[in-house]
C-alpha positions in Angstrom: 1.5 62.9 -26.4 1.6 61.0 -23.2 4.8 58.8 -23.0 4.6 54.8 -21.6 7.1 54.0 -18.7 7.7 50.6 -16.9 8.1 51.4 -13.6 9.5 49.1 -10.6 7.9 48.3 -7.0 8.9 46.8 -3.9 6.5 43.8 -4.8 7.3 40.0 -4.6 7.3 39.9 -8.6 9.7 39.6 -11.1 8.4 42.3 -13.4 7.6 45.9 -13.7 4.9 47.6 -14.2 3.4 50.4 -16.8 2.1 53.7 -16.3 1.9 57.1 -18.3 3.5 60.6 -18.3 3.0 63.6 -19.7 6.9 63.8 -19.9 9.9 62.3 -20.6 11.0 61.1 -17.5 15.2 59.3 -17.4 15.6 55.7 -16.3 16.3 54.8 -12.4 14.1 58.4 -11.6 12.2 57.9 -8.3 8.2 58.5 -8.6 5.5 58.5 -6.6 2.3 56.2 -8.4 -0.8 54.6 -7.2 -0.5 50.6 -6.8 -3.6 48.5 -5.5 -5.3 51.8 -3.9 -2.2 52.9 -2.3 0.6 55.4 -3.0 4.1 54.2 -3.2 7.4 54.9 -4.2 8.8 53.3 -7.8 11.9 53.5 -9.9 11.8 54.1 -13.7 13.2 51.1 -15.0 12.3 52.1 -18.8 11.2 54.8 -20.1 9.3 55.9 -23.8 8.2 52.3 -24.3 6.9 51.3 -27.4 3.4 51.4 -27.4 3.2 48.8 -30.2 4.0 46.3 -27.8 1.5 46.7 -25.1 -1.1 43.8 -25.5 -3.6 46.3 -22.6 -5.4 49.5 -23.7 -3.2 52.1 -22.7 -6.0 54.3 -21.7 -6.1 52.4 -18.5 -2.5 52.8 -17.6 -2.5 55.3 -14.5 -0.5 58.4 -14.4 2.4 59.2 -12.5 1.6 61.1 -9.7 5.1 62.5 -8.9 9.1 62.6 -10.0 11.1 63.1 -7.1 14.5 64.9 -7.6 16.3 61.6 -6.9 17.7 59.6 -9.6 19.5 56.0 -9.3 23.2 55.4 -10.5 23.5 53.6 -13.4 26.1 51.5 -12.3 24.0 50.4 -9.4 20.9 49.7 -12.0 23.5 47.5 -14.1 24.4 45.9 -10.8 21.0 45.8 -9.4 20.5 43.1 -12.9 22.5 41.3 -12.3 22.0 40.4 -8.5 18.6 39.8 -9.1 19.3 37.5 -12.0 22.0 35.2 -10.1 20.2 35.2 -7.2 17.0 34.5 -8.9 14.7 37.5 -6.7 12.4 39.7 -8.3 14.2 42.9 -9.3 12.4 45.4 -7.9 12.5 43.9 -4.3 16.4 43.5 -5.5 16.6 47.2 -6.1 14.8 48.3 -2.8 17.2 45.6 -0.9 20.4 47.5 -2.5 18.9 51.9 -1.4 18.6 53.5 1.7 15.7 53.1 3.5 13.8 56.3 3.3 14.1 56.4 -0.6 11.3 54.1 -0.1 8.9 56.3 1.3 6.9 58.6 -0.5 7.7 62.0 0.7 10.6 64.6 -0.3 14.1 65.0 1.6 16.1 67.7 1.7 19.5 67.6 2.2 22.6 69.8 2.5 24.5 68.0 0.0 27.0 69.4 -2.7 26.3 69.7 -6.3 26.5 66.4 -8.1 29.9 67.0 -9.2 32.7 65.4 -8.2 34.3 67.2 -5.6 38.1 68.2 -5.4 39.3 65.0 -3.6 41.7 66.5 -0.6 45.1 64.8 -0.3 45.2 62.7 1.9 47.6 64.8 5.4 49.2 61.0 6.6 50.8 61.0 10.0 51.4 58.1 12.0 52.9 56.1 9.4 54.6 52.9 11.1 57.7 51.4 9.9 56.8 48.2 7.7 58.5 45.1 7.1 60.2 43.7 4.3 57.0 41.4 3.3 54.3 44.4 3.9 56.4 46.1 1.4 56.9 43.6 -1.0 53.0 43.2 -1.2 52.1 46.6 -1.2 54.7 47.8 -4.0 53.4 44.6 -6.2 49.4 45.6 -5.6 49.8 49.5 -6.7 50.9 48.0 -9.9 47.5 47.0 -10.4 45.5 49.9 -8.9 44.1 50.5 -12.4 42.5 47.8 -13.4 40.1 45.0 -12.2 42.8 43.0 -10.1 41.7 40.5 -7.5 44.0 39.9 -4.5 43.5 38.2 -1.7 46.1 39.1 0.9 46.7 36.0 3.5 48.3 37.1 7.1 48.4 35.8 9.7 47.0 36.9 12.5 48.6 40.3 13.8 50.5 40.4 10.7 49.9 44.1 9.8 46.9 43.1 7.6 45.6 46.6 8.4 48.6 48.7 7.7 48.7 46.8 4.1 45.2 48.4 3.4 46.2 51.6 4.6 48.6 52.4 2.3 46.9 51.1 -0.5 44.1 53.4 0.5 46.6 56.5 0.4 47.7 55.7 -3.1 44.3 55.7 -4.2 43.4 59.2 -2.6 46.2 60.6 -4.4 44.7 59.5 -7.5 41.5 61.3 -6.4 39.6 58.2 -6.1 37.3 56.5 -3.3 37.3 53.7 -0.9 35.2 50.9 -0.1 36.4 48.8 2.9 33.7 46.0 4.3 33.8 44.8 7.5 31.8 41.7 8.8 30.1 43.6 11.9 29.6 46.5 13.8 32.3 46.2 16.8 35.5 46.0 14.2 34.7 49.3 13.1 35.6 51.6 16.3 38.8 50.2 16.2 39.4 50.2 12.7 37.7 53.9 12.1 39.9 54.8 15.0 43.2 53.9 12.9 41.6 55.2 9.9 41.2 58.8 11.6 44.7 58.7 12.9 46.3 57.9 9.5 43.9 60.2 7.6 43.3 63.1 9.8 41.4 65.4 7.2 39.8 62.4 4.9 36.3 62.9 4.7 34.5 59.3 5.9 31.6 57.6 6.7 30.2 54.7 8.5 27.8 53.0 6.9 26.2 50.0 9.2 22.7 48.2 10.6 23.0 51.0 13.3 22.9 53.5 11.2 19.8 56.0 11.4 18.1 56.0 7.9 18.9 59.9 7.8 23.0 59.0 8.2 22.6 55.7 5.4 20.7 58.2 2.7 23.1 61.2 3.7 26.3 58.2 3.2 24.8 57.2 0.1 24.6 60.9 -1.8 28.3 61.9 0.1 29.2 59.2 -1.8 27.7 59.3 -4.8 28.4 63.0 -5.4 32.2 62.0 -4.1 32.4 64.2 -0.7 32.5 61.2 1.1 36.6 59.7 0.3 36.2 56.3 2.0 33.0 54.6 3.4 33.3 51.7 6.4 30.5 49.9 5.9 28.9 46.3 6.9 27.9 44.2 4.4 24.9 46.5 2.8 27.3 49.3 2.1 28.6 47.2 -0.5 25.4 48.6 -2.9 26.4 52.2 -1.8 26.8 54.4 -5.2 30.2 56.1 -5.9 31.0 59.1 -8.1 34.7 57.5 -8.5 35.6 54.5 -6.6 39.5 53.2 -6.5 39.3 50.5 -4.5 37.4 47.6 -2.6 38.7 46.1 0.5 36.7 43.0 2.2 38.4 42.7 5.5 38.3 39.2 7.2 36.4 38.2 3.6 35.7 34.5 5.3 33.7 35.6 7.8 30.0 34.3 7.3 28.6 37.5 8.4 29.2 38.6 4.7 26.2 36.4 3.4 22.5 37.8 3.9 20.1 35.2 5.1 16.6 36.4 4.7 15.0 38.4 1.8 17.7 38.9 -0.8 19.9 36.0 0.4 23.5 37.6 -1.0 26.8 37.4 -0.4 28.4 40.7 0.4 31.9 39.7 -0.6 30.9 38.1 -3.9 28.8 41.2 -4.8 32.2 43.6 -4.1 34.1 41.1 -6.4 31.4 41.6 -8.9 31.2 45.5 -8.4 35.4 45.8 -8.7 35.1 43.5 -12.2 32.1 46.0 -13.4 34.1 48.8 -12.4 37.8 47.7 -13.3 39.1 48.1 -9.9 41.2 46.3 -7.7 39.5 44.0 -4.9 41.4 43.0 -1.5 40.1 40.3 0.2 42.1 39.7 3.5 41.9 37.2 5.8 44.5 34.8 8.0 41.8 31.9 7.4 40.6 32.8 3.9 37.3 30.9 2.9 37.4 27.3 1.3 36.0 29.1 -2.2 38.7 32.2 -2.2 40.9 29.4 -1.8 39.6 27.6 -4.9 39.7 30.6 -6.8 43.1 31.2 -6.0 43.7 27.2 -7.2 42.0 28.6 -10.3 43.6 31.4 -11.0 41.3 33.8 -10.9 42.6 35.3 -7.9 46.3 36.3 -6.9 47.4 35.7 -3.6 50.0 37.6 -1.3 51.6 36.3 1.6 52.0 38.3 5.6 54.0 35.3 7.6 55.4 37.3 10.0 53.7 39.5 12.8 54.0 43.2 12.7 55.4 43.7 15.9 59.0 42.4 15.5 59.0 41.0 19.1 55.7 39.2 19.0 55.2 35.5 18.2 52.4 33.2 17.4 51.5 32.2 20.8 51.8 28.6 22.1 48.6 26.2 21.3 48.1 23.7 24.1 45.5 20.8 23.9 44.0 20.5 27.5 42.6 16.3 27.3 39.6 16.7 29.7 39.7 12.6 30.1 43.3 13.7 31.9 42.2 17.1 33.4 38.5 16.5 34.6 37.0 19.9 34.7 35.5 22.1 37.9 32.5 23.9 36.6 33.4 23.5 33.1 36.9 25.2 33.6 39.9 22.6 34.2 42.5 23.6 37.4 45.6 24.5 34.4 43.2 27.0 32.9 42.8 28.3 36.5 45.8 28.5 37.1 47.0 30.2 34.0 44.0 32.8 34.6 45.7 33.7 37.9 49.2 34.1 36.7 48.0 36.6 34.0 45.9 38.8 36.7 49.1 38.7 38.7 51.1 40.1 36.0 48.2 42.6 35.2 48.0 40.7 31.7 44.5 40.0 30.1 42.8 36.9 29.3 40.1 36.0 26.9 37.7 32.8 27.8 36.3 32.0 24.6 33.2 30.1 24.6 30.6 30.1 21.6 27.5 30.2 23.5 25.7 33.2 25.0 23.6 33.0 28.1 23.7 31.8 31.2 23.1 27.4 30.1 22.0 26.0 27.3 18.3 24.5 29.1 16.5 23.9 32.0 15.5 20.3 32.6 13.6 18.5 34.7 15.2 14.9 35.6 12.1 13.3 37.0 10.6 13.7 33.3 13.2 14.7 30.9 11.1 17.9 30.4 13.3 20.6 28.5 13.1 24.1 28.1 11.9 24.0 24.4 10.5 27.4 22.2 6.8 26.9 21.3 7.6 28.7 18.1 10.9 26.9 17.1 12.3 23.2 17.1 15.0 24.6 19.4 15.7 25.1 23.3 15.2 28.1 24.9 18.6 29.5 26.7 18.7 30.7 30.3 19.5 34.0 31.2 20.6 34.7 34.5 20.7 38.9 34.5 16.9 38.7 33.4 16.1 35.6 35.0 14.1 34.4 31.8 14.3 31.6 29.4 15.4 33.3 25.6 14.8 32.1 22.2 17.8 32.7 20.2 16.3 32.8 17.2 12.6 34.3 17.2 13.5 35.9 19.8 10.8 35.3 22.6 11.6 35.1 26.0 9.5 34.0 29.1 10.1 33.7 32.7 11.4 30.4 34.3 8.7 27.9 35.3 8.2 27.3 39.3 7.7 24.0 38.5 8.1 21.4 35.8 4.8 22.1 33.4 5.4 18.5 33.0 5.1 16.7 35.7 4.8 19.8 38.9 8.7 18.9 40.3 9.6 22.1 41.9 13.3 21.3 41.4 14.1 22.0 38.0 18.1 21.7 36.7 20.1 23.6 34.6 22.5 21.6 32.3 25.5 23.1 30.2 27.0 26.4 30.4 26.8 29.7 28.5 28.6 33.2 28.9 26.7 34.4 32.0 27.7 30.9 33.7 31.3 31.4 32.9 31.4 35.1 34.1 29.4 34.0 37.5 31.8 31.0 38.1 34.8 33.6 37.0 33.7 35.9 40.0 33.3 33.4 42.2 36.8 32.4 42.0 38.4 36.0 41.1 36.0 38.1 43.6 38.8 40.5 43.1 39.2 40.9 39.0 37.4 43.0 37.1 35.5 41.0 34.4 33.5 41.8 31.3 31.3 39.4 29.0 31.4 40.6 25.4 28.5 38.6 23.9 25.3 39.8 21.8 23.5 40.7 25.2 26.2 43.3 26.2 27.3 44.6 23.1 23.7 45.7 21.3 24.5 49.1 20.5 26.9 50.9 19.2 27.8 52.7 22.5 27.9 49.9 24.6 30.6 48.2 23.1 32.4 51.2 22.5 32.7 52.3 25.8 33.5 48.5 26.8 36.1 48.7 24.1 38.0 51.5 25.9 37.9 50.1 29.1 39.8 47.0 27.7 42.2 49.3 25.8 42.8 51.6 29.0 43.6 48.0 30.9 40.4 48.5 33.1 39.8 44.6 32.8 41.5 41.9 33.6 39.2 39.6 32.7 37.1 38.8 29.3 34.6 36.1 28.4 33.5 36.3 24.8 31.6 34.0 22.3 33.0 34.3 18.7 32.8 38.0 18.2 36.3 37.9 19.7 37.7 36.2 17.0 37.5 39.2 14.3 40.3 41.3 13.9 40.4 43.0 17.7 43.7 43.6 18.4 44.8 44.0 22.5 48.1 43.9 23.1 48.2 43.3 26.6 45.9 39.8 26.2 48.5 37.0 26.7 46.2 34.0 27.4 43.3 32.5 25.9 41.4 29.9 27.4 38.6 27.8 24.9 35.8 25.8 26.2 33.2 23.5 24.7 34.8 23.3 21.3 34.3 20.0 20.2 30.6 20.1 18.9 31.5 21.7 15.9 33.9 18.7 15.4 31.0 16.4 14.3 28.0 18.3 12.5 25.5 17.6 10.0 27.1 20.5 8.2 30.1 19.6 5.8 31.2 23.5 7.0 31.6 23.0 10.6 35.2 22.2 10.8 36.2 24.6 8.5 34.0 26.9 10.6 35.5 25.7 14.3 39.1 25.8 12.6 38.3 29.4 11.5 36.9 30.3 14.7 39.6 28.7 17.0 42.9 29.9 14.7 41.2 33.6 14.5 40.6 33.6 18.6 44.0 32.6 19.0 45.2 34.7 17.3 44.1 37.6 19.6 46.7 36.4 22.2 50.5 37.5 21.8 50.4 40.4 19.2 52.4 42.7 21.8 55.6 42.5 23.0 54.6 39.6 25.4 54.4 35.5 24.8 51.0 34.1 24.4 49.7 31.2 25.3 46.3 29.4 24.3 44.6 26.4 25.8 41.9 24.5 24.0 39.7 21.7 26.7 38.8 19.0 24.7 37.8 15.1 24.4 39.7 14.7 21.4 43.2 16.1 21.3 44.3 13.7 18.7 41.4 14.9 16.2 43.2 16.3 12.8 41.9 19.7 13.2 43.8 20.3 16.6 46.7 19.0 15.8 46.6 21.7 12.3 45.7 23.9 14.7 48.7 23.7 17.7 50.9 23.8 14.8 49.5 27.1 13.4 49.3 25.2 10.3 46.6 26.7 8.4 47.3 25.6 5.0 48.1 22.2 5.7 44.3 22.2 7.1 42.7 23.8 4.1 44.3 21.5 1.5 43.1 18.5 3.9 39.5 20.4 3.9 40.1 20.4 0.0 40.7 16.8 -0.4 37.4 15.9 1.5 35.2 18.3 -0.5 36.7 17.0 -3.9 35.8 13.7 -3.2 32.4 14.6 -1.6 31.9 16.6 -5.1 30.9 19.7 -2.7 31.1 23.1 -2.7 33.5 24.9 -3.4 33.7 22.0 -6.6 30.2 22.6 -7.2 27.8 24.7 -6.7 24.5 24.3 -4.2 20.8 26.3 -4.2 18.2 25.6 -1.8 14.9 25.8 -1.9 12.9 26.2 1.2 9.3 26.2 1.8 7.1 27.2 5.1 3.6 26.5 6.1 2.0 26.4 9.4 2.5 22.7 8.7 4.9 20.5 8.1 2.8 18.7 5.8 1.8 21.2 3.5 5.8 22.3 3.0 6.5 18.5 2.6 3.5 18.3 -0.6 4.4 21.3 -2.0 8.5 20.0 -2.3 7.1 17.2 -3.1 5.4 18.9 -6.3 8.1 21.0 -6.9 10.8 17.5 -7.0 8.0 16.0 -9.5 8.5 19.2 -12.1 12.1 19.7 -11.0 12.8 16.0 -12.5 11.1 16.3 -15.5 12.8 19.5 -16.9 16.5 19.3 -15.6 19.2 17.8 -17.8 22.2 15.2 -16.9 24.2 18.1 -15.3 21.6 18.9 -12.5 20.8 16.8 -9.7 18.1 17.0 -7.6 17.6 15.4 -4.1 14.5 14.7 -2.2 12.6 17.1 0.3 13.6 16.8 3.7 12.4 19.0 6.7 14.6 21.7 8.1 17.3 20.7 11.0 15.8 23.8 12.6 12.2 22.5 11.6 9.8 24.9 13.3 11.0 28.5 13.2 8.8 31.3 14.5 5.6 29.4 14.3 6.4 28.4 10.7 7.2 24.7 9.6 10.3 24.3 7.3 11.7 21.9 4.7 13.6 22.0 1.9 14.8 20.5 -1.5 18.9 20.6 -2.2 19.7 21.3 -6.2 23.4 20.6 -7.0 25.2 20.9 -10.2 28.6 21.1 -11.3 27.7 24.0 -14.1 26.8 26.7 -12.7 25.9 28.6 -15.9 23.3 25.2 -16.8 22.4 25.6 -13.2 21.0 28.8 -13.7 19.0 28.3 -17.1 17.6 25.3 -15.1 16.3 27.8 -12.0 14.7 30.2 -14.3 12.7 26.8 -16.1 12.0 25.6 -12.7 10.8 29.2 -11.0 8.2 29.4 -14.3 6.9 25.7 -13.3 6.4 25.9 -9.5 4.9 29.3 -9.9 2.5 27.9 -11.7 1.6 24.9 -8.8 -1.9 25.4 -7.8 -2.6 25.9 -4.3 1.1 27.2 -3.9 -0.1 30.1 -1.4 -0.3 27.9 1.5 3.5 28.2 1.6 6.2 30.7 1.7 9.4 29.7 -0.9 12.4 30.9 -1.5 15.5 30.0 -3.3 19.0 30.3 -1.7 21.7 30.7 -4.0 25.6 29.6 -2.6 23.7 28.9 0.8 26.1 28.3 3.9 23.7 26.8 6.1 21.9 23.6 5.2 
């Protein structure tokens, strides 16, 4: 007797779909079936399903046309529920978010993978254990009391506080107990560094990077090492946090603040949140370590739901915070952007053979090229944003569709052959760095030099070997790098994150600024940090020169409690696309209308606006904010509201989406 399953597809629809077999076939089994004409790959999501309650002949129902030998973990079915519930996505593009790429196509892979048993775990062979402080101690003997169990800790260091070495020997205590380990980090270029300490503590531990740069062979290989437990601890970014595990110890979420955690197309999810839920599901202990821990970790912790440890002392016994200076630019007009005491202090660390870090938060070589006869600016034609000069291509470069064009003669405007670039970028401050220096060796460390994997690592060892004296970065040096001989940092063009449309800039500038800072002093020499700004006396500096982190957050706190924003309550979005701006505007306009006439008292719903970025590759964008201080009313309101705007007429001349905890307004 043929049996009904309900089978799940990558398709933009919350349900799955039924189809027969002529055997009984287990839940989360991978098969190959026909959809609209076409064969693709689907998960069982039920299996032997009543036939009772099928309101369609099942005579129609198509067969199965394969079972692969693959077959998903059920605690990454229960999770994959979940996620697609809070997040409000349709499950079965939830499900092919959270496996490895080539699981959804339709042909066979063979491996050279051990049985699915667990394995023997090795014991871990440390070396190259470092002495620890008093405090590291005190944390680490209070957090293996709660190894069995869900426990979440967030551990708060400050920077070069032995963060690291805290996780490492929480890590051997959980090998010993022949578990596995999940550390997260927020991109690529920490990993080197961190694998590299890793490899040197465990010397015979079986691991595996799991990242964007991974090849789809390594991610699916990652996946069954670590679901048949021959992989011991996996490094992963922020999708390794779906990877399966035969017997998983622990979850660590290193520098948990950083906003490279959240996904922002597709399944819009937070990584970190999703390892909180995992350790709960899985009664583990969660470490979420940070020297600027997020507003909403910090509300946790204010809640109780987390417990926090303190690192207030750096590692190295003979290295100190470094000094924060506030360089006035009213005072000390700049030269090219850079003021003379910023110079200056450059040239006393090349003579002492010390590095130095100029951090500025935009890449390429200016922000725009201008005309002045006609205000003409280099704008994208697909985005409501300016294109950025490049200097090494010569080209003009759309940061975020990506498109890129060569500079004009003349001004398309108005013909003026003598068209101006205004502001600077990295390329600007590494030309004007040579100019001055001819003789230092410099290197830019930016998302144009850093693409792969190999590039930054061989840039990474020509910093550690001391074979630059010289570094200009945007904010991808401010996470976690750790180089001893870099006394001085120098900060330029801070203050626009100062006044924002976004409630999260200063917490984001203050994060940014207190993490780069930290970079400077964790050896045996004195750092020193100088910020150029216009407004020395603004609150967040004056937090800042005092390393006073928590003085800031609970000022941060105050504003958001009376603002009644998150982290005291809780934000969606929903955002709609067209080709224009009008049709997103009517169709938000719609969706307000039903929104209104279903919520309760504990929802609140605010008018459609367009986008700050409006135009984004060829697509116009608005969107509606939903606010409510329930979260749990919030969400039986979203799964009304979904059911009513899918049913708008005419609702395919847009793309929608909900965003769910979004960090970007």
């Amino acid at each position: 007797m043929k049996k009904i399953v309900n089978i799940l597809l990558d398709v933009p629809l919350n349900q799955s779909f039924s189809y027969s077999s002529e055997e009984n076939i287990v839940v989360g089994s991978r098969v190959l079936v026909e959809f609209r004409k076409n064969q693709v790959v689907g998960f069982v999501w039920q299996n032997n399903v009543d036939i009772k309650s099928l309101t369609f002949d099942i005579k129609k129902l198509k067969p199965i046309i394969k079972v692969f030998d693959e077959v998903l973990d059920n605690k990454i079915i229960k999770l994959v529920k979940f996620i697609a519930n809070y997040y409000h996505y349709p499950i079965g593009q939830t499900l092919f978010t959270c496996i490895p790429s080539l699981l959804r196509k339709p042909q066979t892979y063979t491996l050279k993978l051990e049985d699915n048993k667990l394995l023997k775990l090795k014991a871990p062979k440390v070396v190259q254990k470092i002495h620890l402080n008093n405090e590291q101690q005190s944390v680490i003997a209070a957090i293996k009391q709660h190894l069995e169990a869900f426990y979440p800790a967030v551990l708060y260091g400050i920077t070069g506080s032995g963060k690291t070495e805290v996780y490492l020997e929480l890590i051997e205590s959980v090998l010993l107990k022949g578990k596995q380990v999940l550390v997260l980090v927020p991109e690529i270029n920490l990993t080197p560094q961190l694998l590299s300490r890793f490899k040197r503590r465990f010397s015979n531990v079986k691991m595996q990077i799991l990242t964007s740069s991974s090849s789809g062979l390594s991610r699916l290989k990652g996946y069954y090492n670590a679901l048949n437990g021959e992989a011991q601890i996996i490094i992963g970014t922020r999708l390794a946090v779906f990877t399966p595990f035969k017997n998983l110890g622990i979850i660590i979420v290193d520098e948990e603040h950083d906003q490279s955690f959240k996904q922002y197309d597709g399944l819009r999810y937070s990584a970190r949140d999703v390892a909180v839920l995992r350790a709960s599901s899985m009664k583990i202990p969660v470490i979420l370590g940070s020297a600027t821990p997020s507003l909403e970790t910090i509300y946790n912790i204010k809640l109780k739901k987390y417990e926090l440890y303190k690192l207030t002392n750096r590692a190295v016994e003979t290295a100190r915070l470094p000094q924060i200076k506030l360089l006035d630019l009213k005072t000390y007009p700049p030269n090219e952007g850079i003021t003379d005491i910023a110079l200056e202090n450059i040239k006393k660390c090349l003579d002492n053979k010390e590095l130095s870090l100029v951090f500025i938060n935009r890449r390429g070589f200016c922000p725009v090229i201008t005309c002045y006869e006609c205000n003409w600016i280099s704008t994208c034609n697909n985005c409501s944003v300016n294109m950025v000069y490049h200097s090494s291509t010569k080209e003009l470069k759309c940061h975020h569709c990506g498109i890129s064009k060569k500079i004009p003669r003349t001004c398309p405007n108005c013909n003026n052959p003598y068209l101006q670039a205004i502001g600077q970028g990295t390329q600007k401050v590494e030309e004007i760095l040579n100019q001055k220096f001819p003789q230092a060796r410099i290197s830019r460390i930016d998302q144009d030099t850093t693409k792969g994997k190999a590039s930054w690592e061989k840039l990474y060892n020509k910093i550690y070997n001391n074979e630059v004296d010289i570094l200009v970065g945007t904010q991808m040096m401010a996470k976690g790098h750790d180089f001893h001989n870099l006394t001085l940092v120098v900060g330029l063009n801070l203050d626009s994150g100062l006044y924002s449309y976004d409630f999260r800039s200063t917490e984001l500038l203050f994060t940014q600024l207190m993490q780069v800072s930290g970079r400077a002093g964790r050896g045996d020499k004195e750092g020193l940090v100088l910020l150029q700004t216009n407004f020395p006396k603004n609150e967040l500096y004056q937090y800042l020169i005092n390393h006073d982190f928590a003085g800031f957050a609970n000022y941060l706190m105050l504003q958001r409690k009376s603002l009644n924003v998150p982290p005291y309550s809780n934000y969606v979005l929903l955002r709609a696309s067209s080709s224009k701006i009008k049709s997103a505007m009517d169709f938000l306009l719609e969706v307000e209308n039903l929104a209104n006439k279903i919520k309760t008292n504990d929802i609140n719903i605010f008018s459609p606006v367009p986008a700050i970025i409006q135009k984004l590759k060829k697509k116009e964008r608005a969107q509606i904010l939903i606010q409510s201080n329930d979260r749990n009313k919030l969400h039986i309101f979203l799964d009304k509201l979904i059911v009513e705007v899918n049913n708008i007429k005419n609702k395919n001349m847009v793309i929608w989406h909900l965003d769910v905890d979004p960090l970007e307004l």
